[in-house]
LOVOVEX-927947 format. One line per field, with one value per residue (C-alpha): residue number from 0; x, y, z. Coordinates in Angstrom, 2 decimals, decimal comma, always signed. Example, Ala and Ser with C-alpha at 12.3 -4.5 7.8 and 13.67 -1.06 7.14 Angstrom:
% LOVOVEX-927947
nr [0:1]
c1 [+12,30:+13,67]
c2 [-4,50:-1,06]
c3 [+7,80:+7,14]
***
This chain:
% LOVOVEX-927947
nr [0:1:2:3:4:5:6:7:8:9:10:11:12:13:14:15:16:17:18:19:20:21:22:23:24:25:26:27:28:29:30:31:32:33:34:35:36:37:38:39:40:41:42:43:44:45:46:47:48:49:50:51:52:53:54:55:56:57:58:59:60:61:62:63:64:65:66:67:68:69:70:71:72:73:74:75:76:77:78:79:80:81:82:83:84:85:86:87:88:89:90:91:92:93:94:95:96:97:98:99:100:101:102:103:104:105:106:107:108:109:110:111:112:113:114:115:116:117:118:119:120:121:122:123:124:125:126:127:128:129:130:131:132:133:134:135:136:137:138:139:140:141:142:143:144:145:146:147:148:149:150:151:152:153:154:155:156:157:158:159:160:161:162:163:164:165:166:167:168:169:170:171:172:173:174:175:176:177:178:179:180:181:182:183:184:185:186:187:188:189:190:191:192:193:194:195:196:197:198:199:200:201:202:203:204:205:206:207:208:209:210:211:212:213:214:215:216:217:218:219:220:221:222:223:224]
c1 [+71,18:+71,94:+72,94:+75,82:+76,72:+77,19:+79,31:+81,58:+81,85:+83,03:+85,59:+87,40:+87,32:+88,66:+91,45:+92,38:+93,01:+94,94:+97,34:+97,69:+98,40:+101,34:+102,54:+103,35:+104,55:+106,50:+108,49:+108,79:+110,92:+112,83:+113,62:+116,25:+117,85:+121,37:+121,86:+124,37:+126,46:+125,01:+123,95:+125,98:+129,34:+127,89:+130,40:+131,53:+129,25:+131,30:+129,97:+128,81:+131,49:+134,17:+137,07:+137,90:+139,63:+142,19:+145,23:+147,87:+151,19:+154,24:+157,34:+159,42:+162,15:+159,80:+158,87:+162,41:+163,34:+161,05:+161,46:+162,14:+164,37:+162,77:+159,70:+160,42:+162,05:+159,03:+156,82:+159,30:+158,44:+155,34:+158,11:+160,32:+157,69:+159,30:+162,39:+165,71:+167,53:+170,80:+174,01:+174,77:+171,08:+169,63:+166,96:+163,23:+159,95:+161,27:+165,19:+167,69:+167,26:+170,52:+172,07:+169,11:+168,84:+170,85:+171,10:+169,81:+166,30:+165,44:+169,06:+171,56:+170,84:+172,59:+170,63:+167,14:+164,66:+162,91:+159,94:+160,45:+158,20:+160,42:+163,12:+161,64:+161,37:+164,69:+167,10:+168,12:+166,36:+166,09:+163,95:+161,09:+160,89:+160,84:+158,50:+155,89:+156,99:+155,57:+152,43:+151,45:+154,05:+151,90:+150,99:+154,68:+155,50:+152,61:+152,72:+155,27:+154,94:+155,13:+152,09:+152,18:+149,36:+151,38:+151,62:+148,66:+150,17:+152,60:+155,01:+155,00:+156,50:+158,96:+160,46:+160,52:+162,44:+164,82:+165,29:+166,26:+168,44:+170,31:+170,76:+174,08:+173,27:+173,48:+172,85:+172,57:+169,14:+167,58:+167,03:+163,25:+161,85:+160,82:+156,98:+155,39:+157,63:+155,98:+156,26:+158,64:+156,90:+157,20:+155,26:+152,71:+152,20:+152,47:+149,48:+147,63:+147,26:+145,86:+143,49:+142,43:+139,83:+137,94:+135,82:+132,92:+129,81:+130,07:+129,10:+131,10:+129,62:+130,73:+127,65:+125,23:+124,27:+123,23:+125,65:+124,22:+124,03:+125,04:+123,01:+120,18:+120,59:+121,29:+117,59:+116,15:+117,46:+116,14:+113,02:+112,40:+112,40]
c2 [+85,32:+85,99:+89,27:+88,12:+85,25:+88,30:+90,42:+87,55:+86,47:+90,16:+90,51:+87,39:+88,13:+91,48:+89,96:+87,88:+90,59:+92,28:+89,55:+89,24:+92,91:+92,93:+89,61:+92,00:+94,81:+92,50:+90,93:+94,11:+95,48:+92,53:+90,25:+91,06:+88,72:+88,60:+90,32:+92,59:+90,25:+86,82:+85,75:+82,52:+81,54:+78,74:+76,25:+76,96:+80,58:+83,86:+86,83:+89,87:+92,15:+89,57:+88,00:+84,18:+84,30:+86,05:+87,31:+85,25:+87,25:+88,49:+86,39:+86,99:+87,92:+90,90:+91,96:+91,71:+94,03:+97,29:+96,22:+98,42:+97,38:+100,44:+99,11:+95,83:+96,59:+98,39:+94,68:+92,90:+94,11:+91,89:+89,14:+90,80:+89,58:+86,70:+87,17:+88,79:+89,19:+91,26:+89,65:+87,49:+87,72:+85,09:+82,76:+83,83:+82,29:+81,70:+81,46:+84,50:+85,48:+86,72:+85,78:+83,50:+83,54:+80,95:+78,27:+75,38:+75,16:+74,33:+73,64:+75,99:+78,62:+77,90:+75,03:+75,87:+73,19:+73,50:+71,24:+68,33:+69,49:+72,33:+69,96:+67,68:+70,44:+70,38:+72,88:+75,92:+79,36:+80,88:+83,76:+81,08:+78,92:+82,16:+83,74:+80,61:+80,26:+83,98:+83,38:+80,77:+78,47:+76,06:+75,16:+75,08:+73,61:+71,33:+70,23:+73,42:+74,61:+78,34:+79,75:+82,99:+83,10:+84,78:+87,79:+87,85:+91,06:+89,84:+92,63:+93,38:+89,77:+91,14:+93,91:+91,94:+89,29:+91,83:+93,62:+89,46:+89,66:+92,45:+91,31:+89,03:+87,26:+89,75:+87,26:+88,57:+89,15:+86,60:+88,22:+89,00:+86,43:+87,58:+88,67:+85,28:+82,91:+79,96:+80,66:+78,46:+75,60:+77,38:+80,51:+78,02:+76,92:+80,52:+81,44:+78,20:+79,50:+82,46:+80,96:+79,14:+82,33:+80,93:+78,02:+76,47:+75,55:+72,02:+70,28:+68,35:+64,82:+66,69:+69,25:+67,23:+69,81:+69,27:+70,75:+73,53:+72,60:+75,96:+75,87:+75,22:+77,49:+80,43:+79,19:+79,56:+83,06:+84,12:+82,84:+84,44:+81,23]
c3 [+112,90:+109,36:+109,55:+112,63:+110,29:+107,63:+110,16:+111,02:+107,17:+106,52:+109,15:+108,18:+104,79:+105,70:+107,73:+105,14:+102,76:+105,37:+105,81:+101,92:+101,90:+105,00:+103,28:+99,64:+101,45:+103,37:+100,62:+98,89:+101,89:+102,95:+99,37:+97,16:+94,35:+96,66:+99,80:+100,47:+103,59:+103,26:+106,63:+106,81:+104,19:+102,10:+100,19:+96,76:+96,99:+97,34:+99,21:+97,08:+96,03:+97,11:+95,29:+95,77:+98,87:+100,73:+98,82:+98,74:+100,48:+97,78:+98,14:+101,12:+98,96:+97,24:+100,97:+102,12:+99,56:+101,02:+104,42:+107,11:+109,73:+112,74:+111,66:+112,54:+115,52:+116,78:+115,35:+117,71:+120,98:+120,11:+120,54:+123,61:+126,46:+125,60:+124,22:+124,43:+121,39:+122,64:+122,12:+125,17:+126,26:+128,83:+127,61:+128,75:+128,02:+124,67:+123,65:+123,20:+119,17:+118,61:+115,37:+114,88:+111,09:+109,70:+112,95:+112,85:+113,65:+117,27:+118,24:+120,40:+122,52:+125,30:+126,35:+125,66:+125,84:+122,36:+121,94:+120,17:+118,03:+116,29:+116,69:+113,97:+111,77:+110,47:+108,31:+109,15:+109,79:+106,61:+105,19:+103,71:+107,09:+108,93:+107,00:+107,50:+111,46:+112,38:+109,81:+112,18:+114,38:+115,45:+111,86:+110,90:+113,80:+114,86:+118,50:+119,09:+123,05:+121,11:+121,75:+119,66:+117,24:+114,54:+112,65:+109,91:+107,69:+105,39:+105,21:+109,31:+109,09:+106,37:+108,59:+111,77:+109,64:+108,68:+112,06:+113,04:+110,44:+111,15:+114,78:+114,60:+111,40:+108,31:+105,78:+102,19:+101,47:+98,38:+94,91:+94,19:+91,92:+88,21:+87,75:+87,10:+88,20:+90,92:+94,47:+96,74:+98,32:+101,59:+100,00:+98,77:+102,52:+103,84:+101,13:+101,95:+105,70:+104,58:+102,91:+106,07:+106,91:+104,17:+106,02:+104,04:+105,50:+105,52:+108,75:+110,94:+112,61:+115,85:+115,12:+113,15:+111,16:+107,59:+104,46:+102,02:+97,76:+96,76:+93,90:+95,51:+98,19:+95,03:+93,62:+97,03:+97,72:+93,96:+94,74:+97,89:+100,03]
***
């Protein structure tokens, strides 16, 4: 009897060693003090290697002034599913875009039904407003019937702008600002989309799920937790 009780005692003692000995080699493997790609973005924490956010675009006017009009004509056949933009050109999906820079926004074009929405906006189609409608219409626009999700790169917007621009309108092209100077309010918005990619953790009542204390989510990844 004692010597089973002995056999039994041994094995779990040697278990338990075992499991100590998996557990090291374990955390030896898998911890480090920061991982490389951080499984989920926390608030307030940037990712290894990262900068704090997305770069905001140069001013239109600085893009404007390398654009390329063939390049942009080859960016707007993203558009022509949709558009026409030949002098005289029938309305589509979307309205003809001849000679568009410089008209009044949402007005014109031979009886085009804009939304209501774009209507609101206001002004005239200039190189800012432009700029910010092909970032993102429906945030320039909210409510806009437009459903193009915009174009993200900053100087593809640039020399589709300019290939508009040399399509009936021709209007002089805006002196790049001085190195330093503050960006328009409509750059501002423009950069503040961009910076949209950046979403914190932060959870919605719609999900119920609980926020993160960056520090204390730092201390925990030190730690090994």
């Amino acid at each position: 009897m004692e010597d089973r009780t002995n056999t039994i005692a041994g094995w779990a003692l040697a278990g338990g060693i075992a499991a100590l000995g998996l557990s090291i080699v374990g955390g030896m493997i898998f911890h480090s003090e920061r991982p490389h790609k951080m499984g989920y973005p926390i608030e307030g924490v940037e990712e290894a290697g990262e900068g704090g956010g997305a770069a905001a675009p140069l001013p239109i006017a600085t893009r404007l002034a390398s654009a390329d009009v063939a390049k942009g004509e080859q960016g707007f056949k993203k558009c022509a599913s949709c558009h026409t933009i030949a002098q005289g050109g029938a309305n589509g999906i979307g309205p003809n875009l001849y000679a568009t820079m410089g008209e009044p926004i949402g007005q014109g074009k031979a009886g085009y039904a804009f939304s209501d929405a774009l209507k609101g906006v206001g002004g005239n189609w200039d190189f800012d407003k432009m700029d910010a409608w092909l970032t993102s219409p429906r945030k320039f626009a909210p409510g806009t019937k437009m459903s193009f999700a915009g174009l993200a790169d900053g100087q593809e917007r640039a020399n589709v702008i300019a290939y508009l621009n040399a399509q009936g309108s021709n209007l002089p092209l805006p002196a790049a600002p001085a190195a330093g100077a503050a960006p328009s309010e409509a750059e501002a918005n423009v950069a503040a989309g961009a910076d949209t990619a950046n979403v914190s953790n932060t959870a919605s009542p719609a999900t119920g799920a609980p926020s993160v204390d960056p520090q204390a989510a730092i201390q925990a990844e030190k730690k090994g937790l």
